[in-house]
Each structure stands twice: as structure tokens, then as C-alpha cells.
C-alpha positions in Angstrom: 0.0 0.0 0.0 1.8 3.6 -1.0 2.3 6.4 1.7 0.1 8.8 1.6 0.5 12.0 -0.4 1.3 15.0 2.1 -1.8 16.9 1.5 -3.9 13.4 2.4 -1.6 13.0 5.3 -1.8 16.8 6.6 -5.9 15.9 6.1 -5.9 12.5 8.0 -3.7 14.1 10.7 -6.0 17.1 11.5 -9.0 14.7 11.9 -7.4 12.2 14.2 -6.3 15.7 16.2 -10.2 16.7 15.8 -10.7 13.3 17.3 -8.9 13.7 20.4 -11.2 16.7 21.2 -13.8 14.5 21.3 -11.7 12.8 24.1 -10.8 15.8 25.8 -14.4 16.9 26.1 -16.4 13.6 27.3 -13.6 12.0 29.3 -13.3 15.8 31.6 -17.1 16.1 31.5 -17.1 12.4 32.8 -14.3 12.9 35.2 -16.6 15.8 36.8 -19.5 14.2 36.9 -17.7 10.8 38.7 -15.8 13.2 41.2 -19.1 15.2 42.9 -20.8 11.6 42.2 -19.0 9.3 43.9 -17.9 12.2 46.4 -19.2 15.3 46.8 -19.2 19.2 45.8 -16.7 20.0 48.1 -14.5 17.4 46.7 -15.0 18.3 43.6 -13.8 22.0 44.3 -11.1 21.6 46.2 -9.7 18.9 42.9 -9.9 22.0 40.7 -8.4 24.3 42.9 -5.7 21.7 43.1 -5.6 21.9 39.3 -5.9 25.5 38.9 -2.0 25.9 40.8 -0.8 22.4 38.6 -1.4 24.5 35.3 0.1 27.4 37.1 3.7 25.6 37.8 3.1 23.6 34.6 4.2 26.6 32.9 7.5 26.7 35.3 8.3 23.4 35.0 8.9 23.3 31.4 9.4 26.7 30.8 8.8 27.0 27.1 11.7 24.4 26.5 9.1 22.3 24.5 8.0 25.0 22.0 12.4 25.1 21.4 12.4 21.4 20.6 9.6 21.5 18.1 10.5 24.3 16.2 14.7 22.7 16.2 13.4 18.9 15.5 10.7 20.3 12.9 13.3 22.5 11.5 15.5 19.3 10.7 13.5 16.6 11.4 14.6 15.0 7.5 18.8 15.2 9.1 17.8 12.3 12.0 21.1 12.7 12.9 20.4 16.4 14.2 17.5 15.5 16.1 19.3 13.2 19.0 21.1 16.5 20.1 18.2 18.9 20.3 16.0 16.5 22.1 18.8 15.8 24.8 19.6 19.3 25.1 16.0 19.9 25.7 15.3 17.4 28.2 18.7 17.7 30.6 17.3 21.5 31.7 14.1 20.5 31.5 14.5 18.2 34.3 16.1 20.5 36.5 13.5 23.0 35.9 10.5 20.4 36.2 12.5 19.1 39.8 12.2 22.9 41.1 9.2 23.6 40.2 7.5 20.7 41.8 9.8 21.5 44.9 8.3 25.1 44.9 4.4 23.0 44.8 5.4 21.0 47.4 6.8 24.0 49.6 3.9 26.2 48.6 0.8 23.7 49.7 0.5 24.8 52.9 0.9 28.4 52.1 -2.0 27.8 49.5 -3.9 25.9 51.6 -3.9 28.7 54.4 -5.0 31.2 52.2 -7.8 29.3 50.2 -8.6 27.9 54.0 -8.6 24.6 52.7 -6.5 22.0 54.4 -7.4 19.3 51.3 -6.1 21.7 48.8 -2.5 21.4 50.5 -2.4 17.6 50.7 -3.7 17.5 46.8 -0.8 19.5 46.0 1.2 17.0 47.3 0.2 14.1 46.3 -0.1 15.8 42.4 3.7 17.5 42.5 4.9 14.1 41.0 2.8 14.5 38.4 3.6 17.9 38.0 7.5 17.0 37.3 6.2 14.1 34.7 4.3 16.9 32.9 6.9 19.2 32.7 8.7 15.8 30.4 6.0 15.0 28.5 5.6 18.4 27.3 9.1 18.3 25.4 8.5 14.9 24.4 5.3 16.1 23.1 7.2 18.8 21.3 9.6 16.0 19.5 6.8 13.8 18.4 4.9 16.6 17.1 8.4 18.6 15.1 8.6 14.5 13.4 4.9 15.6 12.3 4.0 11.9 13.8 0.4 13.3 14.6 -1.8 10.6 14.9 0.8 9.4 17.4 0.3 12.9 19.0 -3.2 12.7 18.8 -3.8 9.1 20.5 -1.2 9.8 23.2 -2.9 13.3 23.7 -6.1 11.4 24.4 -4.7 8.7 26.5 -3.6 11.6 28.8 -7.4 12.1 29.6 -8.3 8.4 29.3 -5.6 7.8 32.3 -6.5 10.6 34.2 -10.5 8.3 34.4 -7.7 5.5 35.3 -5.8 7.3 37.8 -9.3 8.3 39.5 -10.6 4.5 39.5 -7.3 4.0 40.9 -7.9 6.3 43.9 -11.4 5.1 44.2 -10.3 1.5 44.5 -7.5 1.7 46.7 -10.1 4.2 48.5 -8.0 7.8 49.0 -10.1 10.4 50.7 -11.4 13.3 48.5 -8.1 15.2 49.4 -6.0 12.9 47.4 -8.3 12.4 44.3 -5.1 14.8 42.7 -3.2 11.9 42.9 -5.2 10.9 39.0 -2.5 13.4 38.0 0.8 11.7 39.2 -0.8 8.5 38.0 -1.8 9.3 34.4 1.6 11.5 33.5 3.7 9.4 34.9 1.9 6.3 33.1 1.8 8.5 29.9 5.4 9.6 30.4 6.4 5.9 29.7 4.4 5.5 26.6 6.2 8.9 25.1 9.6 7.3 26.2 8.9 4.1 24.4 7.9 6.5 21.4 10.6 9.2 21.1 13.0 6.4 21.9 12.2 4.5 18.9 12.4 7.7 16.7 15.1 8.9 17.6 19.2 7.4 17.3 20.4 8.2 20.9 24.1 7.1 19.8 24.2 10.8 17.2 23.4 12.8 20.3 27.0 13.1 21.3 26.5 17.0 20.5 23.7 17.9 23.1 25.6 19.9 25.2 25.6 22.9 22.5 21.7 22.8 22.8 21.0 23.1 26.2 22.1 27.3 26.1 20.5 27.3 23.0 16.6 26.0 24.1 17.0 28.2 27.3 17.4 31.4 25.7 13.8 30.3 23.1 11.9 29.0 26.6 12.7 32.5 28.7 11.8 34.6 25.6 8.8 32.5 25.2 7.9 31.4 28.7 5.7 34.8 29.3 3.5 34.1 26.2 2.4 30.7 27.7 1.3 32.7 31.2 -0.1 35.7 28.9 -1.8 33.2 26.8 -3.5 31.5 30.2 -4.0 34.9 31.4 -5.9 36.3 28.3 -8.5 33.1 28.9 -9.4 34.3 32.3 -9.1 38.1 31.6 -12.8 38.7 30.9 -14.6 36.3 33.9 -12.0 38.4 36.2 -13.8 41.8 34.8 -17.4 40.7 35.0 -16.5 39.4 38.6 -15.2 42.9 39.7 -18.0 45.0 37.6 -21.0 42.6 39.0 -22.2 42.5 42.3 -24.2 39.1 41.7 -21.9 35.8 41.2 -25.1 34.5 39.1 -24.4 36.3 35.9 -20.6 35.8 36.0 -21.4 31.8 36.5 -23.7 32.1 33.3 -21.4 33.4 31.4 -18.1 31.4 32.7 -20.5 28.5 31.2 -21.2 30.2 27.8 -17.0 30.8 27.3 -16.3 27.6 28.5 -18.2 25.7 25.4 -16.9 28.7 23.4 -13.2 27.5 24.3 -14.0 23.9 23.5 -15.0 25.1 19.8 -11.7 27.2 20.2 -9.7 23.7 20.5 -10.2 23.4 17.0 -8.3 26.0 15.9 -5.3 25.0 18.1 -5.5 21.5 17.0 -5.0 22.8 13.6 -2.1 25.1 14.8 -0.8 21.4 16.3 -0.4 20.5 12.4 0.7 23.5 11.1 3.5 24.6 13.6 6.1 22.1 12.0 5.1 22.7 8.4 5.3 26.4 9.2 9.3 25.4 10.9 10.2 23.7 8.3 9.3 26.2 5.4 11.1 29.0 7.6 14.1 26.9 7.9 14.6 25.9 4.0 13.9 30.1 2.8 10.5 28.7 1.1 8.6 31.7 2.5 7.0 32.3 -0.6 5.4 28.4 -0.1 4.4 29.2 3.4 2.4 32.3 2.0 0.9 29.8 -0.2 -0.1 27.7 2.7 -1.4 30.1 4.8 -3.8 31.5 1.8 -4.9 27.9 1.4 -5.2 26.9 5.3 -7.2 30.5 5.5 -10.2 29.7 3.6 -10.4 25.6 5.3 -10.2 27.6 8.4 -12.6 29.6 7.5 -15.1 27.0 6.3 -14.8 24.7 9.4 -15.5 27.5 11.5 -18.5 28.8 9.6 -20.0 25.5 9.8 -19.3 24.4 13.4 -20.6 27.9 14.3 -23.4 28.1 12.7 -24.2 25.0 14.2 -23.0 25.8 18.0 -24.7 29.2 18.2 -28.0 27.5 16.8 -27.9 25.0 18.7 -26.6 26.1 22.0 -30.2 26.4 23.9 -31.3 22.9 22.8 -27.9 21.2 24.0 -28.6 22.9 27.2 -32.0 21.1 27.3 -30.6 17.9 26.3 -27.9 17.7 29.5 -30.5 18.9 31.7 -28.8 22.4 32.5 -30.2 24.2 34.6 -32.3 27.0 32.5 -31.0 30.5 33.7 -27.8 28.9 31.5 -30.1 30.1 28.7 -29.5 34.0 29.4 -25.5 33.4 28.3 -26.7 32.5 24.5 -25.9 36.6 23.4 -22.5 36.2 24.9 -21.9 32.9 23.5 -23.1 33.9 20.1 -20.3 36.6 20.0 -18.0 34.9 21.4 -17.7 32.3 18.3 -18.4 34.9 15.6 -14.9 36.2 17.0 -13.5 32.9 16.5 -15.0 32.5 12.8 -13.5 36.3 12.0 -10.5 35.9 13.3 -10.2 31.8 12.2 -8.2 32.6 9.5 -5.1 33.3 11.3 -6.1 31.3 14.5 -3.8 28.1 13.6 -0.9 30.5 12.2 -0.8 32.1 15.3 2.5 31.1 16.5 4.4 31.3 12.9 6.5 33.6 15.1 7.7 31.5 17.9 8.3 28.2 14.5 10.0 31.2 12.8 12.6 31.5 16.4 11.3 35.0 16.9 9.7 34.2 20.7 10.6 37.6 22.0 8.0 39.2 19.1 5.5 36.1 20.0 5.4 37.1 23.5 4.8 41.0 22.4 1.8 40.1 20.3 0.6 38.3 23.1 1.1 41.0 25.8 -0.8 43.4 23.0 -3.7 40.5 23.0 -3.8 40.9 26.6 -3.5 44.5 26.8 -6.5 44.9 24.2 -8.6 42.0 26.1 -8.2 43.9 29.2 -9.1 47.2 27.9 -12.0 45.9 25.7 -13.3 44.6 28.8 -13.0 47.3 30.9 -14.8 49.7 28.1 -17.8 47.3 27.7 -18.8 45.3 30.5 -20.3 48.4 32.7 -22.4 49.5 29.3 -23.2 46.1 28.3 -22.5 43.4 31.0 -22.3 39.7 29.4 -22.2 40.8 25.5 -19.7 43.0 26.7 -17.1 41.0 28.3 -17.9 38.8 24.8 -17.4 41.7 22.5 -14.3 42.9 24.1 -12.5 39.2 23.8 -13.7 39.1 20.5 -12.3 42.4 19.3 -9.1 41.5 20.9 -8.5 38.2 18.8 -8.8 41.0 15.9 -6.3 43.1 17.1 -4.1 39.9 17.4 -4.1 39.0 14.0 -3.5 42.3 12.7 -0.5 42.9 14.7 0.2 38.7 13.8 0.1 39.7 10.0 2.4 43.2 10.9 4.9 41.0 13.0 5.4 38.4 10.4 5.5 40.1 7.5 8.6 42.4 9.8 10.3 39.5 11.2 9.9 36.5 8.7 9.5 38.5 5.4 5.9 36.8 4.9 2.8 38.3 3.9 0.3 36.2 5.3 
């Protein structure tokens, strides 16, 4: 049977990424549901507070590292023999920042549990920070296997993350941990999945070429500093307009209703950034041969796909947001975030274009501009926010994100067409 050609393969590879949303979605829906089931409320809360601080010193631990590695291995990923060196370069500071970081958790959970006056949230830490310093690993190995453009790989081990995090759960339920240690799902599933990226990245790579890693290790430090801020920027900007709403709005009511409506909103958003998944090594690879010309070509095409899909899924999401409510039994005040919602993905569909060329900048080893245009994303969110909300509450804080991402791809297009020499 012949290979595939590369435009079948780039097709085949976004859908079994589009898959793994699926994943994503029903296995943390699931994992909700099981945890204020076969617990309580309480329970449940003091897991996501846990989680809240994991994705916090996630970004420590790896400290943009694995965005070096997939721009270097997709850069060269046709010269095997250059690839043993970056990923070993990557991974030796990688574990001393991942062993830090999880000592700062571990020194921090009583601290955090004093202030959110919750003893359970300190002995979650705890009993994630293992986890934590697995995570920080698989994220660079994730970086190599996606730079080899091995997607479905990256998609089926993306999805087994969720899948063991339901294991890791069962796990705690069977061995039956209190509800302080249901955290624990997270050492158990990384460190499971950590294993299975090993075993991958070990059999792509030729370990006995990587006698050169030492040259790498300044080299990938430098990228992840310059592009460490843009990962807490980029967290940041998700939480930028609940934040607003919380301080202009006296009732917690409406600020729940629309926390719901931008939380679907963000799940449609998934899409784009699965596509920028596929993309980011195509766009690393054209930079690093001089076909910039091609990628222009690419980008027009990917444009009008993006485009399409969004239209589509949109259309279909804003339509039938109030009947899915129905269907999961939600409670009905839910409804009154619909306006919000609406807008919310008609920024999405505007600026989907762009969306999964939206880190050309950090493929193109320009993480210092990334960052800016993320700081300006921020900035503009913020401001947005502050303008609308008091003069138009929910479809405010929804019109002010979605005028942001439009200020994000102008500057994108500006930046790029500055720094790489690409019109796009």
C-alpha cells in the first residue's frame, strides 16, 4: 500500500487531532461528573483548585523548552542525525526545571492551603507534584513527536492523557483515597503516559548521534525565557474577561452564566489550536529551507479551510446552543449566556483565518516578538473589557475578547511580514 501523499496525510492528521477533542471533552465532563458523584461538591472543588495551581507551575516546569524542541526537531527533522542532540539538550534542563518547580508546589501547599482555607487543597498538592514533574517531560516529548509531524501518534497519546487521568481516578477510588487525594489521578496518568512517550521518542530517535547535546542546552534556554511569558499571557488572556465581570457585577449569578457560555466557546476554540498542532512544523520547516514564498501559499490555502470549518461548526453551536442545554438537563438561567456565546464564536469564525498561524513567530525562532503580540492580545482584552462590560454586562465582556483576537491577528500579520518576510 503507498504512503500517503502530504496533502492526504496533513488531512488524515487534522481529523485524528479533531478526534482527540472528542476525548478531551467527554472524558473531563465524565471525570466531573464521577468526582461530585462518587464524592461530593466539596470534593470536587477543592480537585480544581488543586488543578488551577498544577497548570500554574506547569508553565515553570517546562518553561517554554518544548516549544524550542519543536521548532529545532521540525526544523531538521529530514537530518535524523540532528535530532538526538536537540531532544537531549532539551530534556537535561528540562529536568532540573521540572524538579524545582515541583519542589516550589510541594513547599507552597500549605501556604495555598492557608490562604484558600482549605487543608485538602495542601495535601492535593502534594500528592499531584509528582505529576507535576512528569508533565513538565512529556511536554518536550510532546514537542519532539509533534516537530517528526508523527500526529496521529500525538493525537492518540494526547487522548490517552485524559483516558488515564479516568484511570488514575478508579485508581484512587479503589484503593479508597479520601477526596483530598483524588489529585493523585495526576501523578498516576503523567507518569503512566510519560512511559508510553519514552517508548515512542526512543524509537524515533538514534540516541548514539546525540553526542552534540551539550551545544543545545544554552540554546533552548534562551527560546523558553523569551517564550515562557507568552504561555502565562496566553492562560492569562482566557481568564481576563470572567476576572472583569466578577469585579463589575455584584451578583456571582451572571458571572457563572457566562463562565459556562465561554467555556463551550473555548472547547469550539480547541479546534483552531489542533489545527495550529499540524501547522506549527510545516510552518518550521518552510522558515528553515527560505521557502517563505510556499508558506504564504499555505497560509492562503489553510485561511479559507479555516474559515469553512468554523462557519460550519458555528453556525451549528450558536444554533444549537439552547437545545444542548435542554438535552444535558442544565439548569435553564444557562439560557441568558446564549448573546455572549453567540459573539464569542463569531470572534472565533473572524479571526479563524489566522487562529492556527498564530504562533508562525515562535516556528520562525522569533519568541521575543510572539510574546509582544501576546502581551498586545492581553493588553487589548483587558481594555475591551473594561470599556464594555459596565455599558453592556455579558455581551460586553464577549465583544471585548472578540475584538481582541482582531487586534491579534493584525498585529500577527504586521509582525510576520517584519520579522519573517511573509505576507500572510
Amino acid at each position: 500500500m503507498n504512503a500517503p501523499e502530504p496533502k492526504a496525510k496533513f488531512q488524515q492528521d487534522v481529523l485524528w487531532n479533531f478526534a482527540s477533542i472528542a476525548v478531551l471533552g467527554i472524558s473531563g465532563i465524565l471525570l466531573n461528573t464521577l468526582i461530585s458523584g462518587m464524592y461530593d461538591a466539596a470534593a470536587l472543588g477543592v480537585f480544581n483548585q488543586v488543578w488551577a495551581g498544577y497548570v500554574v507551575c506547569s508553565q515553570l516546569a517546562v518553561g517554554g523548552i518544548d516549544l524550542s524542541v519543536l521548532k529545532e526537531v521540525a526544523s531538521g527533522a529530514r537530518e535524523r542525525e540532528r535530532v538526538a542532540p536537540v531532544v537531549v539538550g532539551a530534556i537535561v534542563p528540562t529536568l532540573g526545571l521540572a524538579a524545582a518547580a515541583t519542589a516550589l508546589f510541594v513547599l507552597l501547599a500549605d501556604p495555598v492551603g492557608e490562604l484558600l482555607k482549605s487543608p485538602g487543597v495542601a495535601v492535593g498538592m502534594r500528592w499531584s507534584a509528582a505529576g507535576l514533574f512528569f508533565f513538565a517531560l512529556n511536554k518536550v516529548l510532546f514537542g519532539v513527536v509533534n516537530g517528526l509531524r508523527r500526529m496521529r501518534m500525538f493525537a492518540a497519546l494526547q487522548s490517552c492523557r485524559f483516558l488515564l487521568m479516568l484511570a488514575g481516578f478508579g485508581v484512587v477510588v479503589h484503593f479508597g483515597l479520601g477526596a483530598e487525594r483524588i489529585a493523585f489521578l495526576f501523578t498516576f496518568a503523567e507518569g503512566v503516559l510519560f512511559l508510553l512517550l519514552a517508548l515512542e521518542v526512543g524509537m524515533q530517535v538514534s540516541w548514539r548521534a546525540a553526542s552534540g547535546w551539550r551545544t543545545w542546552v544554552p540554546i533552548h534556554f534562551a527560546y523558553g525565557v523569551k517564550s515562557f511569558l507568552a504561555g502565562v499571557l496566553l492562560d492569562l488572556n482566557s481568564r481576563v474577561d470572567v476576572l472583569l465581570l466578577g469585579y463589575f457585577l455584584d451578583d456571582d449569578g451572571p458571572v457563572g452564566v457566562y463562565s459556562f457560555a465561554a467555556m463551550i466557546a473555548e472547547g469550539v476554540f480547541q479546534l483552531m489550536v489542533k489545527l495550529q498542532n499540524n501547522y506549527n512544523p510545516v510552518i518550521a520547516e518552510h522558515v528553515a529551507t527560505g521557502r517563505i514564498r510556499e508558506l504564504e501559499a499555505l497560509v492562503r490555502r489553510g485561511r479559507w479551510w479555516s474559515w469553512a470549518l468554523m462557519l460550519g461548526v458555528g453556525t451549528i453551536a450558536i444554533a444549537g446552543y439552547p437545545l444542548g442545554l435542554r438535552i444535558i438537563h442544565a439548569d435553564p438561567g444557562l439560557v441568558a449566556g446564549w448573546l455572549a456565546f453567540a459573539i464569542l464564536i463569531g470572534g472565533i469564525f473572524v479571526s479563524a483565518g489566522y487562529l492556527p498561524f498564530q504562533q508562525t513567530l515562535l516556528m520562525a525562532g522569533k519568541p521575543g516578538w510572539h510574546t509582544g503580540m501576546m502581551a498586545v492580545l492581553v493588553v487589548a482584552n483587558f481594555v475591551g473589557n473594561v470599556l464594555l462590560i459596565p455599558h453592556f454586562g455579558l455581551a460586553g465582556a464577549a465583544l471585548g475578547t472578540a475584538l481582541a483576537l482582531l487586534v491579534s491577528v493584525l498585529v500577527l500579520r504586521w509582525m510576520v511580514r517584519r520579522e519573517v518576510g511573509a505576507r500572510i
